[in-house]
N, C-alpha and C positions, 0 to 999 in steps of 0.2 A: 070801757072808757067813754061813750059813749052813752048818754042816759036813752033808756028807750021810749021814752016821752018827746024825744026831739027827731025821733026818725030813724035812728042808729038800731042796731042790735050792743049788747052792754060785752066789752073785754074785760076777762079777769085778770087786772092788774094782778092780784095777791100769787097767781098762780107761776108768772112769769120771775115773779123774785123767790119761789119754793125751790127746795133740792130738786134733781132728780136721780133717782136711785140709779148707780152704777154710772153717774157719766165722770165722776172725777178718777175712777178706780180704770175704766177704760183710756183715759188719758194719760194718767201716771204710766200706762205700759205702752202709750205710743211715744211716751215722752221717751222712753227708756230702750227702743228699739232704735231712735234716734240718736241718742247719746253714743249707738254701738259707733255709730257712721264719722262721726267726728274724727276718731281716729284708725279707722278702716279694718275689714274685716281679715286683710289678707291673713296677719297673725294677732286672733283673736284673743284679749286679757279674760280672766274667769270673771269680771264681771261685766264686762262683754258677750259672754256665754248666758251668763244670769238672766241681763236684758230678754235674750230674743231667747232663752226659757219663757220668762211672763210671755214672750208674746204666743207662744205654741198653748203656751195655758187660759190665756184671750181667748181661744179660738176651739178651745176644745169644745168636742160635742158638737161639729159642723162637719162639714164635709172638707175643709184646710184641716184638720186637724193631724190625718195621716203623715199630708205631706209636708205641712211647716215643723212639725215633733224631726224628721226623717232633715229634713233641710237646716234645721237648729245643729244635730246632730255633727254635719256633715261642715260645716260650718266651726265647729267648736276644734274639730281636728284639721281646718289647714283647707280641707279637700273639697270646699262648695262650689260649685258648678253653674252656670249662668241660670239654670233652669230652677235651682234653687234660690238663687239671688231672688229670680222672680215671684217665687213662693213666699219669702217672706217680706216681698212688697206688694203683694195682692192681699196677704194677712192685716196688713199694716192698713191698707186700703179699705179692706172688709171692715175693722174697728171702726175706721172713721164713719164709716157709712153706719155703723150704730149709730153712732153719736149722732150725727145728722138726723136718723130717722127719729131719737127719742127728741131731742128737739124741734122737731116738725111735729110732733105729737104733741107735744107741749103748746106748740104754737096754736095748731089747730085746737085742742081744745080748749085755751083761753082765748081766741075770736070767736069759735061758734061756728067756722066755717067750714064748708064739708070740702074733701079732697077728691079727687079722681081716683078710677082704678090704675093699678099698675099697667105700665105702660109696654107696646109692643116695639119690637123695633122690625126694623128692612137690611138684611145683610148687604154690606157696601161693597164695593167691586173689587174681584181678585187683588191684592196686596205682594207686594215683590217681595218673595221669602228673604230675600240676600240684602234687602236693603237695613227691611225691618231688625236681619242677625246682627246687622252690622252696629246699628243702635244699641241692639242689646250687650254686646260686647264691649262700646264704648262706655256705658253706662255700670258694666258690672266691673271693666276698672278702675272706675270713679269710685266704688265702694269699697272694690279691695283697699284702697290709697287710703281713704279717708278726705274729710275737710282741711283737715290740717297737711297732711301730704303732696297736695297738688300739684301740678306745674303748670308752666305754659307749654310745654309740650304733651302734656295728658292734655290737658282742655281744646289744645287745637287739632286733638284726634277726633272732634267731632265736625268740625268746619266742612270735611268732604263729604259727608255721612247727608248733612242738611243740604247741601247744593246739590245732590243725585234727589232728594228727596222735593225738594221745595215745588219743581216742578209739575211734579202728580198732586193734583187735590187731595186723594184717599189717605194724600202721607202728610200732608201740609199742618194738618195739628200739630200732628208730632214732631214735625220741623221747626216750628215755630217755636213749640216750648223746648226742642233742643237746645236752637238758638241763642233764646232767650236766658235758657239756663247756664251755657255754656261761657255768656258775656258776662254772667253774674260773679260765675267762678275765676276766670280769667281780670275780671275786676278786685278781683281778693289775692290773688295770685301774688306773692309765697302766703299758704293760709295762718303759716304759724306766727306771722306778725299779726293776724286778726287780736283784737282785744275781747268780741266777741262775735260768734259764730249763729247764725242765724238758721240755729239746730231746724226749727221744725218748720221753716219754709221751703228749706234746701232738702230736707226729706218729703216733704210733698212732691216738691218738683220731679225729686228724682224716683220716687212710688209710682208719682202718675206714668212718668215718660216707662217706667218700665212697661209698667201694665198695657200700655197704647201698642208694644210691643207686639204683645199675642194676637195670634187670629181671631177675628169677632170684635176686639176690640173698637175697627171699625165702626162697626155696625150702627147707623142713624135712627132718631127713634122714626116710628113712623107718623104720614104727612096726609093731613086731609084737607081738603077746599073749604073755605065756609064764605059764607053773606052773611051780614050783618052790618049792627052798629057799634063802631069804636067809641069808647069816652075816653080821653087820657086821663090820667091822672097825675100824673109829672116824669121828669129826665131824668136818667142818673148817669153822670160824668163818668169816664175814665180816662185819664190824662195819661201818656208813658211818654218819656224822650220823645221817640220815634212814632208813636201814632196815639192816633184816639178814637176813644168808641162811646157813643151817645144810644142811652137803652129808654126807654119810653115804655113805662109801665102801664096798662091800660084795663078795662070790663069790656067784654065783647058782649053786646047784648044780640044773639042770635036770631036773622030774618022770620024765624016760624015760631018764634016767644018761647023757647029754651032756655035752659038754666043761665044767666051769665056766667062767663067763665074770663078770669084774671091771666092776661095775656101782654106779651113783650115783644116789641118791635127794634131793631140794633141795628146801626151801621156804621162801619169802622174805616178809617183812613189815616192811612203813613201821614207822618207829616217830621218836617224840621226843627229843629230848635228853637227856631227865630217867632216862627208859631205858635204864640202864645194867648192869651184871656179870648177876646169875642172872633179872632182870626181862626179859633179852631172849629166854631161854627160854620163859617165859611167853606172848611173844607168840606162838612158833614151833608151840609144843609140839599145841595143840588142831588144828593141822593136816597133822600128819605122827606118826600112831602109834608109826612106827619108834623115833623118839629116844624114848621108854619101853624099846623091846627091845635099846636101846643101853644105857640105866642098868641093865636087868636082867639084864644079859649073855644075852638067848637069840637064837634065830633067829627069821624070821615066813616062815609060811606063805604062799603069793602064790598067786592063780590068778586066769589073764586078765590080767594085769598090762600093759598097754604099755610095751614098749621100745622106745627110738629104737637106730637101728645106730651112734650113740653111744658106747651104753651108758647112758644118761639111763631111768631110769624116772619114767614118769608116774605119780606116785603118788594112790593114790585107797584110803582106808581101807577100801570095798566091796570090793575085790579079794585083802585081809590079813588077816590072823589069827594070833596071837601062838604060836611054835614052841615046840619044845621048848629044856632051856639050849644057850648055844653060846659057848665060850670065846675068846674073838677071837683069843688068843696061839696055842690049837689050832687056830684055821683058818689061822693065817698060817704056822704051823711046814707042815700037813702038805695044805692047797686050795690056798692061795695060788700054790703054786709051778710047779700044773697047770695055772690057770687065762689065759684069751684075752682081751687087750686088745683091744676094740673100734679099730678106726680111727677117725680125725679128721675134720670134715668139711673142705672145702677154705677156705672162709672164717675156722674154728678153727684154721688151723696158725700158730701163734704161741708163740714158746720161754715167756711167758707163759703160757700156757695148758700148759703139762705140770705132770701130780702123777701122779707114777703110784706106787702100791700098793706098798711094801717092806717085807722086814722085816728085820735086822738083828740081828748076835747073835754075839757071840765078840769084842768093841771095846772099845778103853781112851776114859775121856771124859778129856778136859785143856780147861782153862780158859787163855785167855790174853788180858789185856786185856780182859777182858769178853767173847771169843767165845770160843764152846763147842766142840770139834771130836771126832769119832770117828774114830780111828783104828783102820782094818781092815785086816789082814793088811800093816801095813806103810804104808798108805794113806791121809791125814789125810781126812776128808767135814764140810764145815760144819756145824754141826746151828741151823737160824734157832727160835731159841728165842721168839724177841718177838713168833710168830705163837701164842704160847699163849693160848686164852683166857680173859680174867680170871674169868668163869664156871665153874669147873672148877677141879679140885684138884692138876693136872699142873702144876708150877711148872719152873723153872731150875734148881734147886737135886734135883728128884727126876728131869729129864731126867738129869745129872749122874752120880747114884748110880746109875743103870741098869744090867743088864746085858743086857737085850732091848729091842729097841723095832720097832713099826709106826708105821711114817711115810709120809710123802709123796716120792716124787724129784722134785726144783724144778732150775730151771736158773735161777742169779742172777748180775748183775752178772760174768759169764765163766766161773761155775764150777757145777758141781752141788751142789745143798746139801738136806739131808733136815728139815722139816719133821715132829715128833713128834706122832701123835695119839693112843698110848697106850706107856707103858714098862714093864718086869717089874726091881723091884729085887729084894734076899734081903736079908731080916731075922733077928731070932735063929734059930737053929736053921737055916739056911741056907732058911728056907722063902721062895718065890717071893710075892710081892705085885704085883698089875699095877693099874696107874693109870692111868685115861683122862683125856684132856682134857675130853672131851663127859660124864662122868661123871655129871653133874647136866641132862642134857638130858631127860628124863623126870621129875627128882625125884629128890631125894635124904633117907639119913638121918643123912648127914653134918655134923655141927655147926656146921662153917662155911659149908657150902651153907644149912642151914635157916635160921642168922641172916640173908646174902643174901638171900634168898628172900621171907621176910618182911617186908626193906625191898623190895626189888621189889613186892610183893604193894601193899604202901599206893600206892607209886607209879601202878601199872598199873592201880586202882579208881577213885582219883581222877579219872582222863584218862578212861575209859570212863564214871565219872559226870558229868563236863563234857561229854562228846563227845554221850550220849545225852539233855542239856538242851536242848543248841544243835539237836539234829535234833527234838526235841518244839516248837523254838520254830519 
C-alpha cells in the first residue's frame, strides 16, 4: 500500500481481501461448541452432543484429541467432570489459536514483515491449588446451567472466589476477568428474557477464565533490558465504566543498530463514571511519560527498559528520557517497514487480540451507509471509525479526508478492517497536516482539547478531594 518509490516497502492489498483455506470451517465448529453453552451441558440435547462432536474432530491428529473424543463422550451421558469441562475449553481455545496464527500469516505475508521466534516464558510463583479449584467449579456450574439458566445466586457464587483472589497478583488476571465476567452475567440476569445472547464473547470469557485455571497457566513470557530509541507511532484507547487503559504502539530502534523491533507501552487506571473525554488522560498521563512524547511528536530515550518477548514494555519513567523530535508519519513511511513483530504467547492467540502496526497510503475513502471503506489498489479495507477517541481531535469526517494514515490491522466480524490512530490530510497549498487521535494525551494547545480539559480538570479534583476525606476519616 505503500509505493516503494516513496520510501515504504509495497502491502498486498489483494491478499488481505483473499480466502484462507480452513478458517471459516474452523469457526463454524467454535461457533457450534458455543451454541452447546446457551442452554447448558448439565442434560445435554443430541445436537448438543453433535456440536462438541465437530469440536473433538477440530482437533483430531493433536495431542487433545484423546482427551476431548474421551470428554465429548462423557459429556453426552450426563457424567462430565470439571477436568473435562476443561478439556473442551482448551480445545475451543487451541481452534482459536489456529485462526489467529493463519491470520497472522496472512498478515505478515502481505506487509513483508518478518516476525520473531516463538517465544519463552518464566514459570510464575506457586499458585494456591484451592483457590484456583474454586474457580474451576464455579465456572463449570455456569456451563452445566447454561446462558439462559442463570441466576443471581449462580453468579454471586463467584463474588467470594475474586475477593480471596484479588489480593495475590499471580491470581489477579483471573480475578479480574472473573469479575468482569460475572457482572456481565448478573447484568442479564433471568437470561431467558435475553432477546439475544452474546454466544461467542461469553464463550471466550468463560474458555479463557477456565484455561487461567490450570497450572503453567501463569506463566509470564520472558523479560529482557534493552536501550535504545523509541519512535511512537500512535495511542490506542480502551475506555470501560470503571477504568481505562492507553496502549502506545511504537519501533524500537536498538542502541547497537539491531533490527527495529514493533513494541507496546500500556497503562491502565480505575476510574468513575463522571470521567469522561480528555479527564481520562488525566488519570493516565502522571503515569506513563511517553503519552507527552506522543503530544510532542518526539522519541524517548530508554535505557534498561524491560521487554517482555511480547513485545510489551514495562514501563518505568527511571529508565526514559525525552528524545529528540520524531515524526510518526516518517517513521512509518521509512522504520516501519524494517521492523520484527514479536510473537504471541500461546494463551494470547486470539483473532481478537491482533493490531498490528500499518500504514497506508495511495487510497480513495468512500462513505456508504455510515461505513467508511479504503480502497487500495483496487481493494475495498473497512476502516472502524467508532474506535476514535472522543479525547482527541481525529474525528470521521478527518479519517475521511485523508490521504495517509497509521493504523491498526483488526480482524472483525470475518473480515480485516484498519482501526486509525493518526491520518495525514493536504490543506491549501497542498501542505500535508497529520492528526493523531492520542493528540491530547500529554496536553494540548488546542482549543477544543483545553476547553475538555478544563471540565475534566473540576471533575478529576473533586473525586480526589472526596477520596482524600474518606481516607483522613
Amino acid at each position: 500500500m505503500v509505493p516503494a518509490d516513496q520510501g515504504g516497502g509495497v502491502m498486498r492489498a489483494d491478499l488481505l481481501a483473499g480466502d484462507i483455506a480452513g478458517l471459516g470451517e474452523a469457526l463454524a465448529v467454535v461457533d457450534a461448541c458455543d451454541r452447546t453453552l446457551v442452554d447448558g451441558l448439565l442434560r445435554p440435547q443430541p445436537d448438543q452432543v453433535a456440536a462438541l462432536t465437530e469440536l473433538a474432530d477440530g482437533v483430531a491428529g493433536t495431542p487433545l484429541a484423546g482427551p476431548v473424543a474421551e470428554a465429548v463422550e462423557k459429556v453426552a451421558v450426563g457424567a462430565a467432570s470439571e477436568d473435562h469441562l476443561v478439556v473442551i475449553a482448551a480445545a475451543r481455545t487451541a481452534l482459536l489459536g489456529s485462526v489467529h496464527d493463519a491470520l497472522v500469516a496472512r498478515i505478515d505475508e502481505a506487509t513483508g514483515r518478518p516476525r520473531g521466534e516463538e517465544i519463552a516464558s518464566e514459570p510464575g510463583q506457586r499458585q494456591m491449588p484451592n483457590l484456583l479449584g474454586a474457580a474451576r467449579s464455579w465456572l463449570s456450574d455456569v456451563a452445566r446451567t447454561g446462558w439462559r439458566g442463570i441466576d443471581h445466586d449462580l453468579v454471586s457464587g463467584s463474588a467470594q472466589v475474586v475477593s480471596a483472589m484479588l489480593p495475590d497478583p499471580e491470581l489477579r488476571r483471573l480475578a479480574v476477568l472473573l469479575d468482569g465476567f460475572a457482572a456481565e452475567l448478573a447484568a442479564s440476569c433471568p437470561d431467558t428474557m435475553l432477546d439475544r445472547v452474546p454466544v461467542r464473547r461469553w464463550g471466550d470469557l468463560w474458555s479463557r477464565a477456565m484455561v487461567l485455571t490450570l497450572p503453567g497457566a501463569a506463566d509470564v513470557p520472558a523479560i529482557e533490558t534493552v536501550t535504545g530509541r523509541l519512535l511512537p507511532l500512535g495511542v490506542d484507547m480502551h475506555e470501560h465504566a470503571t477504568a481505562a487503559q492507553a496502549q502506545v504502539h511504537a519501533v524500537f530502534e536498538p542502541e547497537d543498530g539491531g533490527t527495529p523491533r514493533l513494541v507496546r507501552a500500556s497503562v491502565s487506571a480505575p476510574k468513575p463514571d463522571s470521567v469522561v473525554s480528555a479527564g481520562i488522560w488525566q488519570l493516565l498521563r502522571p503515569h506513563l511519560s511517553l503519552l507527552t512524547a506522543v503530544s510532542e511528536g518526539r522519541s524517548m530515550d530508554v535505557d534498561g527498559m524491560p521487554l517482555t518477548s511480547e513485545g510489551d514494555l514495562l514501563w518505568s519513567d527511571e529508565h526514559a528520557r525525552p528524545g529528540e523530535p520524531a515524526e510518526p508519519f516518517t517513521t512509518a513511511r521509512v522504520v516501519l517497514p524494517t521492523a520484527t513483530t514479536s510473537a504471541t504467547a500461546p494463551l494470547n492467540r486470539h483473532p481478537a487480540h491482533i493490531a498490528v502496526p500499518v500504514f497506508l497510503e495511495g487510497y480513495t475513502a468512500d462513505e456508504d451507509d455510515d461505513v467508511l471503506t479504503f480502497t487500495v489498489a483496487g481493494h475495498r479495507l473497512s476502516v472502524e471509525t467508532d474506535r476514535l477517541p472522543v479525547a482527541g481531535p481525529l474525528t470521521p469526517d478527518g479519517v475521511a479526508a485523508s490521504t495517509a494514515c497509521i493504523g491498526l490491522l483488526r480482524w472483525d466480524d470475518g473480515t480485516f478492517v484498519v482501526q486509525p490512530l493518526a491520518v495525514e490530510t493536504t490543506v491549501k497549498r497542498k501542505k500535508g497536516v497529520a492528526v493523531q487521535a492520542g493528540a491530547w494525551a500529554g496536553g494540548t494547545t488546542d482549543k477544543n482539547g483545553i476547553k475538555a480539559e478544563k471540565a475534566a480538570t473540576t471533575a478529576v479534583t473533586v473525586l480526589r478531594e472526596r477520596a482524600g476525606r474518606l481516607l483522613r476519616k
